[in-house]
N, C-alpha and C positions, 0 to 999 in steps of 0.2 A: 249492586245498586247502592249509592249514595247515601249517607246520612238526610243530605236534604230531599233527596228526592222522594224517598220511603218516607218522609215528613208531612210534603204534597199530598203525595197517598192516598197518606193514613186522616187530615184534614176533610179531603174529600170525601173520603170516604163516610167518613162521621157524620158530615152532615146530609150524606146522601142516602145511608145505606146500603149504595152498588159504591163499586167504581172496575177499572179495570184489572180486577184481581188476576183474570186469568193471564192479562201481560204481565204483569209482575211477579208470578211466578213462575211464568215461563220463563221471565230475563233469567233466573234461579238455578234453574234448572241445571246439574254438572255438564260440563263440555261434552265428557263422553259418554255420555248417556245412560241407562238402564236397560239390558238386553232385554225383549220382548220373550213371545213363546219359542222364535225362531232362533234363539240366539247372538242375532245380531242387531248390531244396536249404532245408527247417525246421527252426527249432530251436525247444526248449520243456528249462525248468528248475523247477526245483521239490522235491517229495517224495524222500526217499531210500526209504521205505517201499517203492514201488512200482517202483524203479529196475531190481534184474533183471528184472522182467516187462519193464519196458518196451523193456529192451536187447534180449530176446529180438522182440519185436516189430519192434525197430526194422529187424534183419536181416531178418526174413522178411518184413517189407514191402516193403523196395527191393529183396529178389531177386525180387519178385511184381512190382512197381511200379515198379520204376529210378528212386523218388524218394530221398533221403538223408534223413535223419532224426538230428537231434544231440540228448543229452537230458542236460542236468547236474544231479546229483544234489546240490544247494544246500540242501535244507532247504526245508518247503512255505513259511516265514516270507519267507523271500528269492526263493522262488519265485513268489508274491505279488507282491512286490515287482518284480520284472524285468516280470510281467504289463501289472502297471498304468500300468508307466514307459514300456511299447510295444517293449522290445527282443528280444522272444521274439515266434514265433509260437501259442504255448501255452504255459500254467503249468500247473502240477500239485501238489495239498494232500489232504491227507488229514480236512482237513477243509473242506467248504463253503464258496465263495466270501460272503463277508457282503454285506448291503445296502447295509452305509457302502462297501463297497470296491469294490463292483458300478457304482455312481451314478457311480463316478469315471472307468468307462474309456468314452472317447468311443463313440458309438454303440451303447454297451451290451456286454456279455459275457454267455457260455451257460458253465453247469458242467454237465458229464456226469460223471454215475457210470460209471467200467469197469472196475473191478475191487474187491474186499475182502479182507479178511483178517482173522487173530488176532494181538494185541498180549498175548505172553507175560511174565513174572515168570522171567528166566533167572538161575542158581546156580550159582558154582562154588564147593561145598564137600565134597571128598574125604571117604571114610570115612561118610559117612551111613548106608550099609546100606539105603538104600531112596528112593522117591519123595516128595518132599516134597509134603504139602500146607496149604495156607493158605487158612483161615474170611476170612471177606470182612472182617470185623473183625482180621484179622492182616496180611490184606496192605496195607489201608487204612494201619495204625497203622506197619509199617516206612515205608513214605514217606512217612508224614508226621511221622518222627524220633521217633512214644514206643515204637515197639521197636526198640530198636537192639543187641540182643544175641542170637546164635544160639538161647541157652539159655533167653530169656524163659518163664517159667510157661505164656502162653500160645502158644506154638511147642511147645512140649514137649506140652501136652495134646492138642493135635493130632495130634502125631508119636509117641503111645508106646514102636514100636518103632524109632524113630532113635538114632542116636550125636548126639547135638547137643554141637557144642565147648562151652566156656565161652569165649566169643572176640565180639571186637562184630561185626555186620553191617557192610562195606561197600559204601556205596550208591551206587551207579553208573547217574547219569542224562543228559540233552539237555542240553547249555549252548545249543543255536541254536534260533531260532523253529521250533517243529515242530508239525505236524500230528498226527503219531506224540504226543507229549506232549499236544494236547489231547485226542485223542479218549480217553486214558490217563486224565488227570485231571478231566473230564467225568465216566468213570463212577466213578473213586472217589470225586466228589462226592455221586453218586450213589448208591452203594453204602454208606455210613458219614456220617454227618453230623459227623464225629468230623475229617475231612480238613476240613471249612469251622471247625468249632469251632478248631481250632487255624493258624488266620490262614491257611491257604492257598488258592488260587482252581483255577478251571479254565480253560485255554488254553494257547497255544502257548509260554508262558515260565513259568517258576515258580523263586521263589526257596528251593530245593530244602531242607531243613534240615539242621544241623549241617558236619560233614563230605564232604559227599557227593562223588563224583568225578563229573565232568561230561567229556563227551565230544561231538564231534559226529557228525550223523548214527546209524542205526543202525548199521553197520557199525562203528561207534568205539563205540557203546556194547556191542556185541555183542565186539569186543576186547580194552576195556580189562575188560571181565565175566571173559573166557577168559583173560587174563594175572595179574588179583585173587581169590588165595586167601581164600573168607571172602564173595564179593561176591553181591549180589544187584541186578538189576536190570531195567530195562524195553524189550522191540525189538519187532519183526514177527517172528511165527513163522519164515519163512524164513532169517532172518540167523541165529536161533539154533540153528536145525538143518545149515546150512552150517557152521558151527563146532562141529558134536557137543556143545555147551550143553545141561545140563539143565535143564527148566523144569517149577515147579510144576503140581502139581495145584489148580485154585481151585473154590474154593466161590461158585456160583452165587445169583442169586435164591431157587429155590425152597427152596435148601437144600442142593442135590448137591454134592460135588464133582466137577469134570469135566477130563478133560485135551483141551491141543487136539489135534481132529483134524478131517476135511474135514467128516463126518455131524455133531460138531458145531456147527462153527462155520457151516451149512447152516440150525442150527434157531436159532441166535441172529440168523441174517440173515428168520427167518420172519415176520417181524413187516410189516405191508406199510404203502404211503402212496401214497394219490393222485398223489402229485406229488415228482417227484426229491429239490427242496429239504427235505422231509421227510424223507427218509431219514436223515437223523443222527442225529436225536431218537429215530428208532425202535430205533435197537439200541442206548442207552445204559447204559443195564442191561436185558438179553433175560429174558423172562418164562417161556420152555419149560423143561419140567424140566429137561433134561439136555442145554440149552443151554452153549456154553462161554462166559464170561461178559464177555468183553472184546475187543470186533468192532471193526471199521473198516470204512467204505467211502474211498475210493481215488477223487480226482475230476481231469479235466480240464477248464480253461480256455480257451474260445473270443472270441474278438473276433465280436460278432453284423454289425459292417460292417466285416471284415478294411481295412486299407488298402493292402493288394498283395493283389488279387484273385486272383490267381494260389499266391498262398502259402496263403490263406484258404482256399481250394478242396481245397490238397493236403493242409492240416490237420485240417480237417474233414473229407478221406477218411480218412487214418491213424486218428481216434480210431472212425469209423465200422466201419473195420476190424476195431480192437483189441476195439471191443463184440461184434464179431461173432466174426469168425475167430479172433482173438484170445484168446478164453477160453479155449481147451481150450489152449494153452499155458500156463497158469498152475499147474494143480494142484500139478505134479511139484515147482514151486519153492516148494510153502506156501501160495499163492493160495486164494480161492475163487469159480470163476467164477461170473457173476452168472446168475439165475434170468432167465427168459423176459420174465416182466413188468418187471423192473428193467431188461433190455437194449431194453424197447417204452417206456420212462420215459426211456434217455436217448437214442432213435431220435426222441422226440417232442421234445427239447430239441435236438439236432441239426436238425432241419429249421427251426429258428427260426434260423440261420444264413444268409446271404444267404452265395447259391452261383450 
């Protein structure tokens, strides 16, 4: 972890008294782990998105299992990267392992879905008087820099009864390859043709406009948000409810707007697909009314011919775990556990693992 980011932190932390300790000491944690009672001991890095769940996981596996389990919270860009280099025994992205990056790990790799969630629009602007909300064409237009002031015309017709400063927006986004940032930038592509019109792309890096303050992980953007008066910016549900962070109201597909919550973001994951790999595509902008409108699925990383069979074996029971047992530990942190058919989508991609 960074100088500056352990800066974030340690800021946040201060004046909170929480913050997300346990992902920061999980990022910590050595590659190769601390063998358990069992003597064996995996490591996997990747997502910060998903990193409380996982820590929660990772305890109540080896008190079940007496394997160890290490999980650093790197960012899915670099989690990727450790994947394919062979030095984890799982990675973890928030978005889809790709074809070009699939072809390259010997013997092939399995992506499972086990977990999802909401990627919120978190505020800190004192004095407002109420809940913010933002037309799909408002919040498109803040990051992609042609709204950059509290009081724009069109923030204001939205919010009649708000106090809006006269003061610019600070935008507070990912400097690291993230998963979190594409499944974000994906659907405001999707949602506004106004974010491709004005040069920007979707995936894991963006060169963010103007001013913006960049951070890594969510946990750093979800701090440097809670320490900037005025800011506005993008995490996982979870990190911004761990920090008492307000998060807009967005306006949906249909037209709604919706805040998150679990029955929401339930009906934006309703969208269904044959086949795991599909599922990304399916919630990019969700089509139910009163869908909340900006989902993630949440994946891990398999080697389909482990090359320590033994490590292969205890990876593929932990993620098997997490699909299972696993879910009902998620809610309480902001998660949403997966439905029956998505947890038989990635049971079906699990058993394509040589075990």
């Amino acid at each position: 972890m960074d100088a500056s980011r352990r800066a974030v932190l340690a800021t946040a932390a201060a004046v909170l008294g929480v913050i997300a300790v346990p992902v920061a000491g999980l990022a910590q944690q050595p590659a190769g782990g601390v063998a358990g009672p069992s003597g064996l001991a995996i490591a996997g890095a990747g997502a910060t998105f998903p990193a409380p769940l996982y820590e929660r996981w990772i305890a109540a596996y080896k008190a079940e299992r007496g394997v160890a389990v290490t999980y650093q919270s790197v960012g899915s860009g670099e989690g990727v990267k450790r994947f394919l280099a062979g030095t984890v025994d799982f990675g973890a992205s928030d978005e889809v392992l790709s074809a070009a990056d699939a072809v390259k790990v010997p013997g092939g790799a399995v992506a499972v879905p086990v977990t999802a969630g909401m990627i919120v629009v978190a505020y800190n602007q004192p004095g407002l008087g109420g809940a913010l909300k933002l037309p799909r064409d408002v919040y498109v237009g803040i990051f992609a820099g042609t709204i950059t002031r509290w009081d724009d015309p069109r923030i204001k017709a939205a919010n009649p009864g708000l106090k809006l400063p006269a003061r610019d927006i600070a935008l507070i986004a990912r400097r690291d390859s993230s998963g979190t940032t594409a499944a974000f930038t994906r659907h405001l592509a999707a949602a506004d043709p106004a974010w491709r019109s004005a040069g920007l792309v979707a995936g894991k890096m963006v060169a963010w406009p103007g001013r913006a303050m960049l951070a890594a992980g969510n946990e750093g953007v979800a701090a440097r948000i809670k320490m900037s008066e005025g800011a506005i910016g993008y995490v996982e549900y979870g990190f911004a409810r761990r920090l008492g962070l307000p998060v807009a109201t967005l306006q949906n597909r249909s037209g709604s707007f919706v805040a998150p919550s679990a029955e929401a973001a339930q009906l934006a994951l309703s969208a269904r697909s044959g086949q795991a790999g599909e599922l990304e595509a399916s919630v990019v902008d969700p089509t139910a009314a009163n869908a909340y409108p900006i989902v993630s699925y949440s994946w891990l990383f398999l080697y389909r011919t482990p090359r320590d069979a033994a490590k292969g074996r205890a990876a593929r029971d932990f993620v098997a775990w997490g699909l299972t047992r696993g879910q009902s530990l998620g809610g309480e942190l902001g998660y949403v556990p997966l439905t029956a058919d998505i947890v038989s989508l990635g049971r079906e991609a699990l058993d394509t693992v040589s075990h």
